[in-house]
N, CA and C atoms as a LAMMPS dump frame, in Angstrom:
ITEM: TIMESTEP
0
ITEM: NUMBER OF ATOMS
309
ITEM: BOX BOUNDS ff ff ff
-5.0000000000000000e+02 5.0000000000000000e+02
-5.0000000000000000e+02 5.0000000000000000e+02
-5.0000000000000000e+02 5.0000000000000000e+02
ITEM: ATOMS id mol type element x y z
1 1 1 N 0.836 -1.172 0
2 1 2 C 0 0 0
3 1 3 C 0.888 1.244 0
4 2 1 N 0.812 2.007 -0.914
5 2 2 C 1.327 3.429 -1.218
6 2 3 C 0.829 4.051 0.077
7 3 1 N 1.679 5.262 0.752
8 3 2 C 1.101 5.929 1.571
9 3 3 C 0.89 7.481 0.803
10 4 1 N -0.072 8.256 1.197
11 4 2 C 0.513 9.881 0.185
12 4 3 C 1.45 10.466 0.774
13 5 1 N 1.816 11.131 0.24
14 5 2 C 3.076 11.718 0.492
15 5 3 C 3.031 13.028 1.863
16 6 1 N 2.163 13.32 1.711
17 6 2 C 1.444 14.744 2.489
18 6 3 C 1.349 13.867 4.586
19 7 1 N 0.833 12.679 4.237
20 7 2 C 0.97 11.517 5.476
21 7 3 C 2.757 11.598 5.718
22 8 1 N 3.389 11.205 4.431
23 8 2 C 5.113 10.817 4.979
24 8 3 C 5.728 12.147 5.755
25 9 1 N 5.114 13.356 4.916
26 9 2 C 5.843 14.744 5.646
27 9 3 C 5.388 15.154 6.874
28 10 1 N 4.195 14.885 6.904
29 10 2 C 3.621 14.726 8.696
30 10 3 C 4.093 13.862 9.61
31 11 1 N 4.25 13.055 9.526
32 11 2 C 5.64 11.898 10.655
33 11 3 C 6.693 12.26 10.351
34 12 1 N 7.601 12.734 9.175
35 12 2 C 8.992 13.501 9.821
36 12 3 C 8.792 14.722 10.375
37 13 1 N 8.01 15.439 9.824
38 13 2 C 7.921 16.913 11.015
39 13 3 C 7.302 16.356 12.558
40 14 1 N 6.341 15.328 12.664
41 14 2 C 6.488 15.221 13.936
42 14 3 C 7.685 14.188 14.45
43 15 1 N 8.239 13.895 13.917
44 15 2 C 9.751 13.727 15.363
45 15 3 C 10.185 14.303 14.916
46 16 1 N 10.625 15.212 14.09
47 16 2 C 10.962 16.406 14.28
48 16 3 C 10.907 17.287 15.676
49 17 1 N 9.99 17.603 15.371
50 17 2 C 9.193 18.424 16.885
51 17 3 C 9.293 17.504 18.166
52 18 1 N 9.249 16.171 17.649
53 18 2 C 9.611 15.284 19.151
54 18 3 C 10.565 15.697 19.167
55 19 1 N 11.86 15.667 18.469
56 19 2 C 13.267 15.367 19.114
57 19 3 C 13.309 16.882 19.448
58 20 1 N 13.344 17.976 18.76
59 20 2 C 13.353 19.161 19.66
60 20 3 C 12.837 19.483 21.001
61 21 1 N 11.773 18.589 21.305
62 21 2 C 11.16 18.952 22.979
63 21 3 C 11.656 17.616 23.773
64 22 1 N 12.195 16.693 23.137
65 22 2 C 13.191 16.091 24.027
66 22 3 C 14.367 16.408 24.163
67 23 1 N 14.899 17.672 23.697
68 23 2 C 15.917 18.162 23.773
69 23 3 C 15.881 19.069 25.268
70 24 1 N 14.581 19.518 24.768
71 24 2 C 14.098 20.492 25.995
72 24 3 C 14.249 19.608 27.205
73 25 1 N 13.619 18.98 27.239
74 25 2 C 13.424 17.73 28.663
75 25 3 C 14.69 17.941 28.786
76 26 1 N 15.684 16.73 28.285
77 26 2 C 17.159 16.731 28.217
78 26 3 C 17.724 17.926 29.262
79 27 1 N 17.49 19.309 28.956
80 27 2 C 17.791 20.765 28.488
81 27 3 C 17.647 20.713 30.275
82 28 1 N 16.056 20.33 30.555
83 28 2 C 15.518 20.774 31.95
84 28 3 C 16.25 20.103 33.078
85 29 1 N 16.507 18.775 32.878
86 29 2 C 17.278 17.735 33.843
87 29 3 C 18.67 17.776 33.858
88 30 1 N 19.273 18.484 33.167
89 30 2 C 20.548 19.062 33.178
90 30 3 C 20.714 19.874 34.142
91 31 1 N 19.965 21.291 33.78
92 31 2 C 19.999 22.482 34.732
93 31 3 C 19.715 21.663 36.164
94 32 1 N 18.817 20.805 36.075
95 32 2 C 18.314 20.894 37.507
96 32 3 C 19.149 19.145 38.183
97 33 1 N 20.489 19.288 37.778
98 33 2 C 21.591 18.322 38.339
99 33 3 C 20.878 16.858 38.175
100 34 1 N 19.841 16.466 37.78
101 34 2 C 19.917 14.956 37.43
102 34 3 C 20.236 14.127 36.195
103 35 1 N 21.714 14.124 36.676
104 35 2 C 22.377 13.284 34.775
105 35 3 C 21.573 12.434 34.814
106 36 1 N 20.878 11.142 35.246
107 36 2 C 20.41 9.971 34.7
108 36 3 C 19.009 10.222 34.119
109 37 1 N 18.358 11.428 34.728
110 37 2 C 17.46 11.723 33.919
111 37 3 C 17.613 11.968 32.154
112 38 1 N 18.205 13.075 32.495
113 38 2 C 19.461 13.482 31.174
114 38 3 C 19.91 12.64 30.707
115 39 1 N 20.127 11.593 30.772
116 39 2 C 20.992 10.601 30.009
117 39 3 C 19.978 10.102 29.287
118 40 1 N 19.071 9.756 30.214
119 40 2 C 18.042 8.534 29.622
120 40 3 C 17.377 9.434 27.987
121 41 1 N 16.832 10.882 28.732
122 41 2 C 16.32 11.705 27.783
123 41 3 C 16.918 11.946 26.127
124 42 1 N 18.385 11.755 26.644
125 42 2 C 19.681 12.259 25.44
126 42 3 C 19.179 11.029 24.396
127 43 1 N 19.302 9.591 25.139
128 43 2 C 18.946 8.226 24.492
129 43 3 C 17.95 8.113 23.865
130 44 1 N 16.931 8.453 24.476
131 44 2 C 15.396 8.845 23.143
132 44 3 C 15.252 9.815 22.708
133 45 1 N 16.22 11.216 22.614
134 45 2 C 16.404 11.949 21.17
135 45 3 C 16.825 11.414 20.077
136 46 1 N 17.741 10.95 20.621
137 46 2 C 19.177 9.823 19.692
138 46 3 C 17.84 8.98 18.887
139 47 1 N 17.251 8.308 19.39
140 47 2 C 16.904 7.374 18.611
141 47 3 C 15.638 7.715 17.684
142 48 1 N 14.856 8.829 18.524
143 48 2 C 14.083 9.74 17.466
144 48 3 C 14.714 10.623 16.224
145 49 1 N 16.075 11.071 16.534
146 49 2 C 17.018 11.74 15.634
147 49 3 C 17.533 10.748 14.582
148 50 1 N 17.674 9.256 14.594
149 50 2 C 17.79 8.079 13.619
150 50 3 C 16.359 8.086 13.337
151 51 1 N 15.363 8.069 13.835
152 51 2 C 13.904 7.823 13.039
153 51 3 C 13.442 8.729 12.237
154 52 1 N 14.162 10.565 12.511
155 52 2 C 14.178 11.373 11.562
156 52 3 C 14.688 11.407 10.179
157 53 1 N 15.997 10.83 10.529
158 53 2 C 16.778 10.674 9.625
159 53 3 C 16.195 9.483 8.354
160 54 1 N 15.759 8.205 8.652
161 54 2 C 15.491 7.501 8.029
162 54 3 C 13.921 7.764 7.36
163 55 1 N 13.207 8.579 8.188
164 55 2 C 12.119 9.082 7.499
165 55 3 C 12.38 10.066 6.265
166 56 1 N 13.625 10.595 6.503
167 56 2 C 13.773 11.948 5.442
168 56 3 C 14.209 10.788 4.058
169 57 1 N 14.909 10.117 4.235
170 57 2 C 15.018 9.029 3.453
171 57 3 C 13.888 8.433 2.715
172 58 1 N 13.451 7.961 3.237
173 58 2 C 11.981 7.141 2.63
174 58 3 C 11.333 8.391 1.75
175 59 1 N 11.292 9.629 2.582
176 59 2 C 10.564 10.464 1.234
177 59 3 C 11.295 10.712 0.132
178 60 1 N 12.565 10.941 0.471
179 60 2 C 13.445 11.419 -0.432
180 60 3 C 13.259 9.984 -2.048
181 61 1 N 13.429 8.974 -1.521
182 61 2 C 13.491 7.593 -2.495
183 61 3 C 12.159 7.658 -2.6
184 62 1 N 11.153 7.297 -2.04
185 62 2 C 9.644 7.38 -2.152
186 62 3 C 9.19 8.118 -3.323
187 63 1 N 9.307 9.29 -2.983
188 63 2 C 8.753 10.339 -3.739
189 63 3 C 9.618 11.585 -4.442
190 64 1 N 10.721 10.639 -5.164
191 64 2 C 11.546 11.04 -6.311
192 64 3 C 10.735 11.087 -7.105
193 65 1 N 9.464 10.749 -8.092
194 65 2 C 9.313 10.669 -8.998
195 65 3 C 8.874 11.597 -9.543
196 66 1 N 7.634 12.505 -8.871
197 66 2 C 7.444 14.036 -9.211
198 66 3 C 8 15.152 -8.207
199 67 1 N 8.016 16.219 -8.877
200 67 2 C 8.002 17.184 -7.803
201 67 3 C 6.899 17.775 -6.833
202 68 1 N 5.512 17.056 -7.438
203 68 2 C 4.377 17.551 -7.118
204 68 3 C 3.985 16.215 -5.252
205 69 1 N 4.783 15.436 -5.25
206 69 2 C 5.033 14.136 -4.365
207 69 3 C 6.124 14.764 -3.078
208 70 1 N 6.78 15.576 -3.998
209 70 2 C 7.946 16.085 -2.849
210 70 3 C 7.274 17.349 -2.113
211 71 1 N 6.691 17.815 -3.308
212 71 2 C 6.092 19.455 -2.332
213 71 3 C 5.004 19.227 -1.301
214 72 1 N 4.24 17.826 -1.356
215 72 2 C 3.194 17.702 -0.892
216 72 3 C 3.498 17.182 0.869
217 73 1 N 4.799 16.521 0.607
218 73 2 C 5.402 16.19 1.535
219 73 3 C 6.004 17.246 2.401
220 74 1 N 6.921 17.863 1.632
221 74 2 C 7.207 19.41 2.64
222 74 3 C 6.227 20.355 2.627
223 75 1 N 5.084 20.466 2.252
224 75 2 C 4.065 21.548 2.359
225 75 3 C 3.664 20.703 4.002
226 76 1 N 3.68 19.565 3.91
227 76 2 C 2.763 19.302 5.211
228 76 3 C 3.613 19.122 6.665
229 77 1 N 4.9 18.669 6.128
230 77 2 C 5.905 18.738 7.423
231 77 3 C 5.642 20.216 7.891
232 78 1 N 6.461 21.091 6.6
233 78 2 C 6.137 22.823 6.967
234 78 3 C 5 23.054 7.782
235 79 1 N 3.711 22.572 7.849
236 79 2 C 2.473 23.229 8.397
237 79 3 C 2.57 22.49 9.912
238 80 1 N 2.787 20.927 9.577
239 80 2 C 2.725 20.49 10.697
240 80 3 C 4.085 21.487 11.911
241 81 1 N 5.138 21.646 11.792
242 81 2 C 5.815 22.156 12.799
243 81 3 C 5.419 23.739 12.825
244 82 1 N 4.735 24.4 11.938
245 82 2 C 4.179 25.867 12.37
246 82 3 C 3.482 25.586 13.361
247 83 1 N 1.778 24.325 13.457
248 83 2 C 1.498 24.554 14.026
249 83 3 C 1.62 23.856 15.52
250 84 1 N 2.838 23.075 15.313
251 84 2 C 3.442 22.608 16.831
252 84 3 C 3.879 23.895 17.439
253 85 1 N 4.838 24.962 16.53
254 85 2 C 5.519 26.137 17.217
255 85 3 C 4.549 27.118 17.626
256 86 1 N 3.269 27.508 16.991
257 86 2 C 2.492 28.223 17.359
258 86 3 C 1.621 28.073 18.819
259 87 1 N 1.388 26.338 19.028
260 87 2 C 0.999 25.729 20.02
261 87 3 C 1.672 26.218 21.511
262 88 1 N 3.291 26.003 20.999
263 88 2 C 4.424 25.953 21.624
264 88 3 C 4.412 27.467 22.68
265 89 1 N 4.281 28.484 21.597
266 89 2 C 4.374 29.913 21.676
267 89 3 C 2.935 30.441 22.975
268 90 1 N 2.088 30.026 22.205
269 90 2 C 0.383 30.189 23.104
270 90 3 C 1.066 29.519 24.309
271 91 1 N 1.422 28.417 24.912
272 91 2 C 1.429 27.688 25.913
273 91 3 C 2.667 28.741 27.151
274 92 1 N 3.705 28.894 26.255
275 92 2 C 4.446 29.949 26.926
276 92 3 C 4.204 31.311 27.137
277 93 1 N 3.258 31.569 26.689
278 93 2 C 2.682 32.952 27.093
279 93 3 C 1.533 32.95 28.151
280 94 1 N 0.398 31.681 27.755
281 94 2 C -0.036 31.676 28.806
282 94 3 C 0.621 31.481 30.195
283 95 1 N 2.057 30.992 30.071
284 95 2 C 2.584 30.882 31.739
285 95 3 C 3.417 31.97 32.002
286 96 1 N 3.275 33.278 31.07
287 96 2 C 3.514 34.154 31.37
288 96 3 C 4.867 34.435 30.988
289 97 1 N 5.498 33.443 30.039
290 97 2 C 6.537 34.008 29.647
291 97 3 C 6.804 34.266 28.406
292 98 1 N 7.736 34.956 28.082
293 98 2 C 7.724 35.44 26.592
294 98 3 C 8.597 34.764 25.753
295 99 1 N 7.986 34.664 24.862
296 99 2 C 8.98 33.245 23.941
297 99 3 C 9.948 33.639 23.496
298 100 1 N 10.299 34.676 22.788
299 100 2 C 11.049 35.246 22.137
300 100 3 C 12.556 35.28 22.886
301 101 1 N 12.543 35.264 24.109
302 101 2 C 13.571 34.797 25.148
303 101 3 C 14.088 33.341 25.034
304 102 1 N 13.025 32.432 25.136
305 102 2 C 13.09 30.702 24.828
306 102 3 C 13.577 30.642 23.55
307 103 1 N 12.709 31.153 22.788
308 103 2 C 13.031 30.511 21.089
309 103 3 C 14.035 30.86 20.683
């Protein structure tokens, strides 16, 4: 079964966006002195950062054949991580802080 292509660019933009907010985690258990937290966290970026990687793959071979297969794929990764970051942005403002500091 063919998947569309617009489906393949939506699962690499989301671990995408996973591995960036497990970075964060990572990011938080650092500052706050627990390496094994941190460690563990570093270990399921890592392995979301290989599931990125091999996803960018599959589209790339997948959906060589038009360009209209490739755009459909990055039109939807593109939307999907706007609207993780926009999510992202609302959530930090509601706790009162300003993103533009974070981001």
């Amino acid at each position: 079964m063919t998947r569309p292509p617009a489906r393949a660019g939506g699962l690499f933009a989301w671990a995408l966006v996973r591995e960036e907010r497990l970075g964060q985690v990572t990011g938080f258990f650092v500052g706050n002195a627990d390496p094994r937290a941190a460690s563990q966290f570093r270990s399921y970026r890592e392995e979301v950062s290989t599931e990125a990687d091999q996803l960018a793959e599959v589209i790339v071979t997948q959906y060589n054949d038009t360009d209209s297969q490739q755009e459909a794929a990055n039109r939807a990764a593109n939307d999907l991580i706007e609207v993780a970051y926009d999510e992202y942005v609302t959530t930090l403002q509601s706790l009162g802080i300003e993103p533009k500091n974070v981001c």
